[in-house]
NUZAMAR-331231 format. One record per residue: x, y, z of N, C-alpha, C in turn; residue in three letters. Coordinates in steps of 0.1 Angstrom, whole numbers, padded with zeros to 4 digits, always signed. Layout:
NUZAMAR-331231
XYZXYZXYZALA...
This chain:
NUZAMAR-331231
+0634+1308+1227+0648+1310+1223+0650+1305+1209UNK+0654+1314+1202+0657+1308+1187+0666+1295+1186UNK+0669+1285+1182+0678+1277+1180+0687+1276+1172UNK+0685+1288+1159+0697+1291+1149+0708+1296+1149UNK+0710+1299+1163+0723+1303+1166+0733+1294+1165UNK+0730+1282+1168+0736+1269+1168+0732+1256+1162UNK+0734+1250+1152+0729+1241+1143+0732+1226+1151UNK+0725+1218+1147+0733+1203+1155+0730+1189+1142UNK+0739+1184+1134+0732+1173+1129+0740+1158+1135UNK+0735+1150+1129+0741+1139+1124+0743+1137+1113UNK+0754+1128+1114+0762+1116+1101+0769+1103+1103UNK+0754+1102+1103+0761+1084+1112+0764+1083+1127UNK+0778+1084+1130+0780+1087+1144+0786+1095+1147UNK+0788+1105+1139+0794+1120+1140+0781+1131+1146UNK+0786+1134+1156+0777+1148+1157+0780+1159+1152UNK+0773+1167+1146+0781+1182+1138+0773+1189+1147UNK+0780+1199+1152+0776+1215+1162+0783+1222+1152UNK+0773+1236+1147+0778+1246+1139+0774+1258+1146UNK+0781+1263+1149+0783+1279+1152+0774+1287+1139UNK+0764+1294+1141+0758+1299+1132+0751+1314+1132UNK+0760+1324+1135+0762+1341+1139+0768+1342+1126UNK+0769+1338+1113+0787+1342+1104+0784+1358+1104UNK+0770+1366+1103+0770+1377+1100+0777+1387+1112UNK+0778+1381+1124+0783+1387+1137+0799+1374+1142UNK+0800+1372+1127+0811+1364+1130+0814+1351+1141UNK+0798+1345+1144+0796+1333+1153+0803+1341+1164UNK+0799+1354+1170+0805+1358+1181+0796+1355+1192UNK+0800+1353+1204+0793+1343+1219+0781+1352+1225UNK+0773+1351+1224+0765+1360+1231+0757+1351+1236UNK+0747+1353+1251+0743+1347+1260+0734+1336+1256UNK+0726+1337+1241+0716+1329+1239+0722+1321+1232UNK+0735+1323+1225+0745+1313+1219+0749+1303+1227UNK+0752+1305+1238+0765+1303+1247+0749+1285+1257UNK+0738+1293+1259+0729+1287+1262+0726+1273+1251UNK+0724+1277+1245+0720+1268+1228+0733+1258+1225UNK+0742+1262+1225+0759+1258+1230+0757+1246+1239UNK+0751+1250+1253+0752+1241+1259+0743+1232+1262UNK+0731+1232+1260+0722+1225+1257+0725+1211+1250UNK+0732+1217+1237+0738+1206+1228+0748+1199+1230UNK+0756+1203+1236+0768+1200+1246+0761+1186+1257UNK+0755+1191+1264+0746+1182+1273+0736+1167+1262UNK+0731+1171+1254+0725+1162+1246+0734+1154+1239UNK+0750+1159+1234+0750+1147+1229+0765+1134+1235UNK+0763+1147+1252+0763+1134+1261+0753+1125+1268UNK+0745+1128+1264+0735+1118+1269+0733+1108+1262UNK+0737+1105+1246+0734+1101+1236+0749+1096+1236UNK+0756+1094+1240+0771+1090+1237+0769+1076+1228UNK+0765+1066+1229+0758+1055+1230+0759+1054+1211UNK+0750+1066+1208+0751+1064+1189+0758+1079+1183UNK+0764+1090+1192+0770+1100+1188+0787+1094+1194UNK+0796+1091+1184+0804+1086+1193+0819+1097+1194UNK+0817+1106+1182+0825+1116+1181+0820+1130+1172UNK+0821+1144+1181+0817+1154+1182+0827+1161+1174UNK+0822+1168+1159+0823+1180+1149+0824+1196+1156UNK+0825+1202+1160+0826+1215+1164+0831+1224+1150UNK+0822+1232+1147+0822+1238+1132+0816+1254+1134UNK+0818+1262+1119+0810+1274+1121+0806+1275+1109UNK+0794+1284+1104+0796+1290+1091+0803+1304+1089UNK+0803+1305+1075+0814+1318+1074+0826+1319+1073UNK+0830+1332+1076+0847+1333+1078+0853+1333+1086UNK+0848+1331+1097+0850+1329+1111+0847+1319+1119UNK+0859+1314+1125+0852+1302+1134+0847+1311+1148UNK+0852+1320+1150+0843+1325+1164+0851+1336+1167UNK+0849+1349+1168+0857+1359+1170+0850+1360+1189UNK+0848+1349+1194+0846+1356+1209+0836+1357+1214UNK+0838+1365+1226+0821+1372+1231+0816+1384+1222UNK+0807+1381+1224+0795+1393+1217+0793+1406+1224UNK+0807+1415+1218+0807+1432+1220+0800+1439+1224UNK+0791+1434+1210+0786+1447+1213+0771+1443+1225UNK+0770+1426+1223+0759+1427+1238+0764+1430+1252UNK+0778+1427+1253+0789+1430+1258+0785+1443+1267UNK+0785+1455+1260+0787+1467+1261+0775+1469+1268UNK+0767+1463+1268+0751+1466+1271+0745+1461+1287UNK+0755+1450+1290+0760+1445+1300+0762+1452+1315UNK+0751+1448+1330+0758+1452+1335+0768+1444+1340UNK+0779+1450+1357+0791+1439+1359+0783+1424+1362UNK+0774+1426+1369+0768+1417+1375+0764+1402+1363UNK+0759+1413+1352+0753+1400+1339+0768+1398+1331UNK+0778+1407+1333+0793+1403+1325+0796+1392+1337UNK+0797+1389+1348+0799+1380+1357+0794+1365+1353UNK+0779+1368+1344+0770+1357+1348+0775+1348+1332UNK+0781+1362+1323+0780+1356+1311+0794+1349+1312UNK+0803+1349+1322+0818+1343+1320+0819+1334+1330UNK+0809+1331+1338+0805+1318+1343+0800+1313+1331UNK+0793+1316+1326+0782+1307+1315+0792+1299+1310UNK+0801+1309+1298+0808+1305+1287+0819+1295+1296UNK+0825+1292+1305+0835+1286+1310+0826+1271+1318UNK+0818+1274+1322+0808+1261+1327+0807+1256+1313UNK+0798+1260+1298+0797+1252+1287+0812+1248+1282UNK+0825+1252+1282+0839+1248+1276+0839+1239+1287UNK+0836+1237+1302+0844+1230+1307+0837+1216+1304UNK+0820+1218+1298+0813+1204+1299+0821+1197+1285UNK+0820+1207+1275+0824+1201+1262+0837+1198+1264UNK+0844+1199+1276+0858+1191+1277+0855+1179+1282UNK+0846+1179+1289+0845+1164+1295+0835+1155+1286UNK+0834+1162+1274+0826+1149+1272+0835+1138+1269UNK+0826+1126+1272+0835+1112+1269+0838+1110+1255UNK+0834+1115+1245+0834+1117+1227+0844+1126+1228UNK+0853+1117+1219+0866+1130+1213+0859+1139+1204UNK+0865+1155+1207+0858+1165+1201+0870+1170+1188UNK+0866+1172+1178+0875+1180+1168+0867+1196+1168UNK+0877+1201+1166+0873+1218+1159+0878+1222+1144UNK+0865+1226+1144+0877+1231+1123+0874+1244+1129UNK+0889+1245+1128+0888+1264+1126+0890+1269+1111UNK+0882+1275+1109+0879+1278+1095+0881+1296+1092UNK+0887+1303+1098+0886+1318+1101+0895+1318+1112UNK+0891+1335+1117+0894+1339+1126+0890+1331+1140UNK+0898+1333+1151+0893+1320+1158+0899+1332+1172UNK+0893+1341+1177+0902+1356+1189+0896+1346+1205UNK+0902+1352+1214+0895+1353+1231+0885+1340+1231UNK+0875+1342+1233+0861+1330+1236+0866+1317+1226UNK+0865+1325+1212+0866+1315+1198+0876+1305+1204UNK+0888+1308+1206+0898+1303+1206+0895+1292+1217UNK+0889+1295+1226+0889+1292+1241+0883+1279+1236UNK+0873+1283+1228+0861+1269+1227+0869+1260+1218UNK+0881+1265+1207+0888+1253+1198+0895+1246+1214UNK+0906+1253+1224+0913+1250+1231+0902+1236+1240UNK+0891+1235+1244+0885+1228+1249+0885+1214+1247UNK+0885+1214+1229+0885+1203+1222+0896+1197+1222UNK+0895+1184+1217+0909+1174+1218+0916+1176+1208UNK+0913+1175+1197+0915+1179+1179+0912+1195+1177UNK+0920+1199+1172+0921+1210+1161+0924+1212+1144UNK+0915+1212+1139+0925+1216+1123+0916+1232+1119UNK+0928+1237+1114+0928+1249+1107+0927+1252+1093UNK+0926+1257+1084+0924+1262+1075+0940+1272+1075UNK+0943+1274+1062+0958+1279+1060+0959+1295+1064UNK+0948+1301+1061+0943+1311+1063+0941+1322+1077UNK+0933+1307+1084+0928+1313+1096+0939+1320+1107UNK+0936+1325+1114+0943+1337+1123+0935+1328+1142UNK+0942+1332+1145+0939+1327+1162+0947+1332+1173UNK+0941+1332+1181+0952+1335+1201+0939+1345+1208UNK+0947+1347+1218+0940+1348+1230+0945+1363+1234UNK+0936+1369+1226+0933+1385+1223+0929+1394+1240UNK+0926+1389+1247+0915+1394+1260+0930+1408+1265UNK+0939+1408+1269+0946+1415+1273+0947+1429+1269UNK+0943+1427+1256+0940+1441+1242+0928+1443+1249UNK+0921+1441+1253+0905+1447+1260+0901+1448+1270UNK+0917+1450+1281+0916+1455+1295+0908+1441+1303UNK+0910+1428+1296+0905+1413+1305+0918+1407+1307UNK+0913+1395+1308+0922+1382+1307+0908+1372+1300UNK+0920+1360+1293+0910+1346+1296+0907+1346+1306UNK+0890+1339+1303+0881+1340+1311+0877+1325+1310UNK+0880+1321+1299+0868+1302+1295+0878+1294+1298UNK+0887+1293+1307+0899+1286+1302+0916+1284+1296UNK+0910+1292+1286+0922+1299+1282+0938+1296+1285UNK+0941+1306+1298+0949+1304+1302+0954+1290+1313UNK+0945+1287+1313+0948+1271+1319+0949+1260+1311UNK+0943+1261+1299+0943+1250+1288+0953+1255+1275UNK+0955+1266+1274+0968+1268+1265+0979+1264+1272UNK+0984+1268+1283+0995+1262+1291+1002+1249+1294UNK+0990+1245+1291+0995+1226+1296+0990+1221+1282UNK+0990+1229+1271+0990+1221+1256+1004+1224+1253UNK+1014+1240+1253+1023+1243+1249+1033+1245+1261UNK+1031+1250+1270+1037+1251+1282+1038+1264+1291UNK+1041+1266+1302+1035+1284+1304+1045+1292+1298UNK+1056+1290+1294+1066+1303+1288+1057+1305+1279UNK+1054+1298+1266+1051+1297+1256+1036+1305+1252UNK+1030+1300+1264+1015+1302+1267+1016+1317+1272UNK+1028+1321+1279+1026+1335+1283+1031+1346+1276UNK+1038+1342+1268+1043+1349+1254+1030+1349+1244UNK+1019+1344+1244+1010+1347+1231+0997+1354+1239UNK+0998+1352+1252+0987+1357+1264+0990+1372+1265UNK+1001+1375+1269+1002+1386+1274+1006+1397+1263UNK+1008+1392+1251+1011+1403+1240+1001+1408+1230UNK+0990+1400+1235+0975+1394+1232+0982+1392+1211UNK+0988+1380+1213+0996+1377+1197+0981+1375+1190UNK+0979+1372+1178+0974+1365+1165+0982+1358+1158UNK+0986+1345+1156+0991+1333+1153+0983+1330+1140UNK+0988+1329+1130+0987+1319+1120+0982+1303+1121UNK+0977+1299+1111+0977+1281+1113+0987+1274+1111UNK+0996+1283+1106+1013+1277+1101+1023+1277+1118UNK+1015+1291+1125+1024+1290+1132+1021+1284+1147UNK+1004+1281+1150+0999+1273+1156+1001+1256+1150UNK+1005+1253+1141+1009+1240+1141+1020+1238+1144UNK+1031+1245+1142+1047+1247+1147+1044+1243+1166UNK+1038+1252+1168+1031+1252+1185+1029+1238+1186UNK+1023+1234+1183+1012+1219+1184+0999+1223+1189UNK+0993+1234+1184+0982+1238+1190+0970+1230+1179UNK+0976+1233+1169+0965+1228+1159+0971+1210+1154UNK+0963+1200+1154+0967+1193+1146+0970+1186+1132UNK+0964+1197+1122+0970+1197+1111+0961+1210+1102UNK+0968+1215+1089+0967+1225+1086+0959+1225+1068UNK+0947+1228+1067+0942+1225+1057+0943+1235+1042UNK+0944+1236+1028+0942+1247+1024+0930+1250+1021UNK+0920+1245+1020+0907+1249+1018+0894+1243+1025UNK+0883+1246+1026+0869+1242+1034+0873+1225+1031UNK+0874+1223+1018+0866+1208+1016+0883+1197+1024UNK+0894+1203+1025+0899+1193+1030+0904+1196+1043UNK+0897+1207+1051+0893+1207+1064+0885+1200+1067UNK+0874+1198+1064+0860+1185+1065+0868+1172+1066UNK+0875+1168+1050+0883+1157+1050+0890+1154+1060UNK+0897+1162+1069+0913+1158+1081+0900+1155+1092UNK+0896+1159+1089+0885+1159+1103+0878+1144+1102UNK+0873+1142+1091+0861+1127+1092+0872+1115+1090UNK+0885+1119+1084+0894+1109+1082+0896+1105+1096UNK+0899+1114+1106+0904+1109+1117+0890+1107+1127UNK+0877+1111+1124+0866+1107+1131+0862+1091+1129UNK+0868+1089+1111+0867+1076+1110+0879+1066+1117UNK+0886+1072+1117+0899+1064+1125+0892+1058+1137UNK+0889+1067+1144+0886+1067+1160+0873+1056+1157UNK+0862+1061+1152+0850+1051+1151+0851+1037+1150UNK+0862+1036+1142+0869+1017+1140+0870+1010+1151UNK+0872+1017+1162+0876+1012+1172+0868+1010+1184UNK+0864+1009+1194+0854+0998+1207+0852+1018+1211UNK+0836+1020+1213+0839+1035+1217+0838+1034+1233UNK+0836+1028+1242+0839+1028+1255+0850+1025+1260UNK+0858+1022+1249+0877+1021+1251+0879+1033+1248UNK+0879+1036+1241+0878+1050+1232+0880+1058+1243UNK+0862+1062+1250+0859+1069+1260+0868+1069+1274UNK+0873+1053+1276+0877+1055+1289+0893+1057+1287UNK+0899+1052+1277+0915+1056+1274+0915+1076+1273UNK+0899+1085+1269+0906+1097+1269+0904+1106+1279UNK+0895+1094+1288+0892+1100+1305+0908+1100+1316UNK+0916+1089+1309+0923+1082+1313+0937+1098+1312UNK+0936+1090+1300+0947+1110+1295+0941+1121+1300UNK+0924+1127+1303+0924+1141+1310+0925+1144+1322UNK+0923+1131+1329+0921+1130+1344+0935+1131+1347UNK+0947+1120+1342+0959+1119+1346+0970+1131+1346UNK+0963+1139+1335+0971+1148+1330+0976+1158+1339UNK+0970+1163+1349+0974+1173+1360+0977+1166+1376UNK+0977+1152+1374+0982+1148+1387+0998+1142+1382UNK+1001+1133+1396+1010+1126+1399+1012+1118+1394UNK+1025+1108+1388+1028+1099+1380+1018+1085+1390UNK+1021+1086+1398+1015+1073+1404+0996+1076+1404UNK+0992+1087+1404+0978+1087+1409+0974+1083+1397UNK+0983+1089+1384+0980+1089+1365+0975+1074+1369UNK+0988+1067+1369+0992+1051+1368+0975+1045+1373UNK+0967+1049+1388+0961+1039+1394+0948+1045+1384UNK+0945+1057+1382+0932+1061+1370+0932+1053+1363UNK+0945+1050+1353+0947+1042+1341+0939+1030+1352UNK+0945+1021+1353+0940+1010+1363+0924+1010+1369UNK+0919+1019+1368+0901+1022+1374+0896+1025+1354UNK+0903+1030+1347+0895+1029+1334+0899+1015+1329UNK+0906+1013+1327+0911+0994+1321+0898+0986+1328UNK+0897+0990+1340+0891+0977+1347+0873+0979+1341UNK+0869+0996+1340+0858+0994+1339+0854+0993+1322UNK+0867+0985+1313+0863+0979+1301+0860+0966+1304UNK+0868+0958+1312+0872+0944+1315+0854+0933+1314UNK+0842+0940+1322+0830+0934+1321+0823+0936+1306UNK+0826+0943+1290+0820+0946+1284+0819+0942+1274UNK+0809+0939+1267+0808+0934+1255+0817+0934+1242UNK+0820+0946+1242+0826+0950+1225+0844+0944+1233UNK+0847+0942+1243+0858+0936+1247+0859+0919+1246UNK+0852+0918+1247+0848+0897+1244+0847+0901+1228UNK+0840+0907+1219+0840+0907+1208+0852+0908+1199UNK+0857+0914+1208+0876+0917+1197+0883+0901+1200UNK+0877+0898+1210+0887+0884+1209+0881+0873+1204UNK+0867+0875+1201+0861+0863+1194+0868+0869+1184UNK+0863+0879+1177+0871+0882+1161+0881+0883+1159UNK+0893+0885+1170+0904+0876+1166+0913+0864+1166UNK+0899+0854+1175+0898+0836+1169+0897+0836+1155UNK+0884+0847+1150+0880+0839+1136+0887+0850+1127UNK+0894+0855+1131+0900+0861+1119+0893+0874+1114UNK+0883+0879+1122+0876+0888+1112+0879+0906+1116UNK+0872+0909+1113+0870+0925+1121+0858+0928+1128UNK+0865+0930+1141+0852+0934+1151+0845+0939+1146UNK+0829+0940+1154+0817+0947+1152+0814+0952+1167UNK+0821+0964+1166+0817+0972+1179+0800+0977+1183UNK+0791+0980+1194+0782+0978+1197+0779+0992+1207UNK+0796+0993+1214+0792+1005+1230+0785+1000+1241UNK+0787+0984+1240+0783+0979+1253+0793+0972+1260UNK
């Protein structure tokens, strides 16, 4: 299996995942979607020195979706296997314990969109165009979609851009709160992105990790079940290193030196 479908580096403790179809518009097709998750898997296993995950593409497009025209070629049975695929890889890259950003840099239709929607962070480009197209092609969301738009904006909202299969602006996805901020060009889409990867890095990343298990877990239950999660992530900071470390360094005055232990 080729591996250029999907690029992976480091930068320090940033992992960069790059979408890399731009000539097919980084559109999802089965060896993508595999390569996808592969990497997805690796750099939770690695959480330890990857502490926050890049989601990127090349081109003019952050992801126009699944792959049509392999699509077309498809029988029901392999269209079955490829919308399990793609919604098992969005559901892992939601749980990773590393807060995920997406730069949408393009078009961002159906799948695309699905895989920004996964992530915690979004920034766009002024340009870019996005929503949840599937309705225009005799589907529905299939990766999520419709479950993770809803409970970012709410279902009126979520069913007004679903079912008209809309295309949204970055102007008018930040009005939403879909996107968290709106760039005019490549280089200070990179910038909103590492500014706030550096933000988060400053900080203890197993606090990090368990404060945004704390927010995904809680988020679809009951105010009291929220409350006792919070209470099961607090406690499993309570034994760890980089938590003794913030209070030695604020006896001596200094700035912690976090570790991930």
């Amino acid at each position: 299996m080729s591996q250029e479908t999907v690029r992976f580096e480091r930068d320090g403790h940033v992992g960069l995942i790059t979408l890399n179809r731009p000539d097919e518009l980084n559109a999802l097709n089965y060896e993508t979607l595999e390569r996808l998750g592969e990497l997805v898997e690796q750099v939770r296993l690695d959480s330890r020195e990857i502490r926050v995950v890049v989601i990127k593409a090349e081109g003019r497009a952050f992801c126009a979706g699944a792959d049509l025209k392999e699509r077309r070629t498809l029988t029901e049975q392999q269209v079955r296997r490829n919308v399990r695929k793609i919604r098992d890889v969005f559901t892992a890259l939601e749980r990773l314990p590393q807060p995920t950003i997406a730069l949408i840099n393009g078009f961002a239709f159906g799948g695309g969109f699905e895989l920004a929607l996964a992530c915690d962070f979004r920034f766009a480009l002024a340009e870019a165009k996005m929503g949840l197209t599937e309705v225009s092609l005799g589907i529905i969301p299939g990766a999520g979609g419709t479950q993770r738009l809803s409970r970012l904006i709410g279902s009126s909202r979520a069913k007004e851009l679903i079912l008209t299969a809309r295309r949204i602006s970055a102007a008018d996805a930040y009005e939403l709160g879909v996107v968290n901020g709106v760039a005019e060009d490549a280089g200070q889409l990179e910038e909103l992105a590492l500014s706030l990867a550096n933000e988060i890095l400053a900080n203890a990343p197993l606090a990090v990790y368990q404060a945004k298990a704390a927010i995904d877990r809680g988020s679809s239950v009951d105010l009291q079940t929220g409350l006792d999660l919070e209470t099961m992530c607090y406690e499993a900071i309570i034994p760890t290193k980089d938590r003794l470390e913030a209070l030695e360094a604020f006896r001596e005055k200094r700035k912690p030196v976090f570790t991930g232990e």
